[in-house]
N, C-alpha and C positions, 0 to 999 in steps of 0.2 A: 352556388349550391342553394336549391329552396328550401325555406323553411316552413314547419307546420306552425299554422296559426290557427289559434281555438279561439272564436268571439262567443260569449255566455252574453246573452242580452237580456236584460229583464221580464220576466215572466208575468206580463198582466191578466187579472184577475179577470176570471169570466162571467162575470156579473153586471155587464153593461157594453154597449159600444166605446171602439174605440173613440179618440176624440184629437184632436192636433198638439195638444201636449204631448202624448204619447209619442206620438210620432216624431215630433222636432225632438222631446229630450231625450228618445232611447232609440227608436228605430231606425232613424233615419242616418245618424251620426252609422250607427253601427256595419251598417249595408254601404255607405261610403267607403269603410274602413274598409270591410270586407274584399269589394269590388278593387281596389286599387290593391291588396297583396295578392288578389286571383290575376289582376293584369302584372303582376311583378315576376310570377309563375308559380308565386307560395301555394302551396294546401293549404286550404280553407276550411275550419267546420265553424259553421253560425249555428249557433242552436238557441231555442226557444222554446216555450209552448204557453197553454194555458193553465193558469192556477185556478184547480177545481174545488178545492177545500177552503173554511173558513167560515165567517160571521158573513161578511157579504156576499156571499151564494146563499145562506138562508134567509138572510135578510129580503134579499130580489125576489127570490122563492116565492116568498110570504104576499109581496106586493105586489105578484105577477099571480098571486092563486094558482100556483103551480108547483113543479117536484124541482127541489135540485139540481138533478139529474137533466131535467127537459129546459134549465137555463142553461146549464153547463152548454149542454151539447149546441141548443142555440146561439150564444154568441162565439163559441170556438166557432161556429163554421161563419160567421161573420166576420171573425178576425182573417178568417185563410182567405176568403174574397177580397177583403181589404188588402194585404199581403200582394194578393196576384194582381188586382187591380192598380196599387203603386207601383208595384216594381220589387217589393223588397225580395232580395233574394237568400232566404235560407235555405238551410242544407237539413234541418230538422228542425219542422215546428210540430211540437208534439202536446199531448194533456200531463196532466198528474195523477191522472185517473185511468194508467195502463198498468199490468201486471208488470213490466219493468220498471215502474217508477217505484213502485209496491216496495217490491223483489230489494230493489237499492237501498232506497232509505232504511227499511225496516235492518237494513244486513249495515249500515251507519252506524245506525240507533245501536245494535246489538254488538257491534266491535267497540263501539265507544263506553258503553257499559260493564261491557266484560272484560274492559283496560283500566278501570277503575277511574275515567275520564268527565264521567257525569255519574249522579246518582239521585237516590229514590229522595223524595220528600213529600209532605203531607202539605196542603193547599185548602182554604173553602172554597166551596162552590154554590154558585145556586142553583135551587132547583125549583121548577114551577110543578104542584101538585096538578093544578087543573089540564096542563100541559102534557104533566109527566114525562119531563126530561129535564135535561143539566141545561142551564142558560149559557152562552157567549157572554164575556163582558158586556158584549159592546151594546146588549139587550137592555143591561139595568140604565135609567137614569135619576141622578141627584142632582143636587144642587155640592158644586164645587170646594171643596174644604177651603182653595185654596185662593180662591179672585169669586167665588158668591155665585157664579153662573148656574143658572137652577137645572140647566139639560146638560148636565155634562154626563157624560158616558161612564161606564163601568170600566172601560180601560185609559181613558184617554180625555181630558177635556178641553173641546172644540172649540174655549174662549180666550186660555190661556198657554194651553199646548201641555200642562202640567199630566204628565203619567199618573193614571191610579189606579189602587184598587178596589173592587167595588163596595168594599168595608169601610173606605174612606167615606164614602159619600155621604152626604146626611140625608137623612132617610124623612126625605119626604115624597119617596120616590113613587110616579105614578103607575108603573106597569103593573107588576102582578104580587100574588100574595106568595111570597116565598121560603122555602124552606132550604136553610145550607147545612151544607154534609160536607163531611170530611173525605177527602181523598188520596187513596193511595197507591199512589203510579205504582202500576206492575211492572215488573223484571223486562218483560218480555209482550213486543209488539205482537206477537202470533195469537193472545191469551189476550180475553177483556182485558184490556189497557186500563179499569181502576175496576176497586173494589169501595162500597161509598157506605159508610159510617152516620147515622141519626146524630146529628149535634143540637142543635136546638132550632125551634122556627118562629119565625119573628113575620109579622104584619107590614108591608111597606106600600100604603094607601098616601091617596092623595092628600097635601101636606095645607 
């Protein structure tokens, strides 16, 4: 009797070509897999796509002097060439940026809320005046509270692997003049997702 077999394979970010990492640690193992239960007589579904959301889509954005949107769409269709040009054989390589991906998550987000599963909390944020919009962590950089390394990023730092947040940093930081506000996740994905709060603005010039 066959069985159905589901491969979910990691969703690489569409903000760059792929590269042979990719390939050796996720794709390649997964299309093996795949391949030998299709010849066993199993159902197969391999699915994928590209992740269109995030700091590194606007990061490439920024450095390609271009829209989100027009990297999105450019390396997803370098990824499906690649795909056909190896061999990999999926059964759905799809974006994050279809009205069914929408439709899902948000319908997640709102069962798992309305089961009393996760909930609402207040967060700083930055924000750049001159910009006018909310930062990504990954935009601010400090020097490290924790091993001294003077680029470390608002979520994460690159020297010592130490998790932060961008409040930890010491502020000698060179990007922009910022202002953080207060946020407060709304109920409901359908509805601006925050409402943003004047807390105080603080100078974070070159140190």
């Amino acid at each position: 009797m066959s069985e159905r077999i589901f491969i979910g394979v990691a969703w690489p970010y569409a903000n760059g070509p792929l590269h042979l990492g990719h390939i050796a640690g996720a794709y390649l193992p997964a299309d093996i897999f795949a391949r030998y239960h299709r010849l066993k007589g199993n159902e197969v579904l391999m699915v994928s796509g590209s992740d269109q959301h995030g700091a590194p889509i606007t990061i490439r954005a920024e450095q390609e002097s271009t829209t989100p949107q027009e990297v999105v769409d450019k390396y997803h269709h370098q990824f499906v060439d690649c795909w056909k040009k190896l061999g990999i054989s999926f059964d759905l390589f799809t974006t994050t940026g279809t009205p069914n991906h929408t439709q899902v998550t948000h319908d997640i987000f709102l069962t798992l809320l309305n089961n009393g599963h996760i909930y609402k909390e207040k967060t700083l944020q930055a924000y750049c005046p001159k910009c006018q919009r909310f930062l990504p962590d990954r935009y601010l950089e400090g020097t490290c509270p924790h091993c001294g390394f003077i680029k470390a990023r608002g979520d994460e730092c690159d020297e010592c692997g130490k998790p932060l947040n961008p409040s930890e940093l010491k502020r000698n930081l060179r990007i922009f003049t910022v202002t953080f506000v207060l946020l407060c996740l709304a109920s409901s994905l359908r509805s601006i997702p925050f409402c943003a709060f004047l807390l105080f603005r603080t100078s974070w010039l070159p140190g």
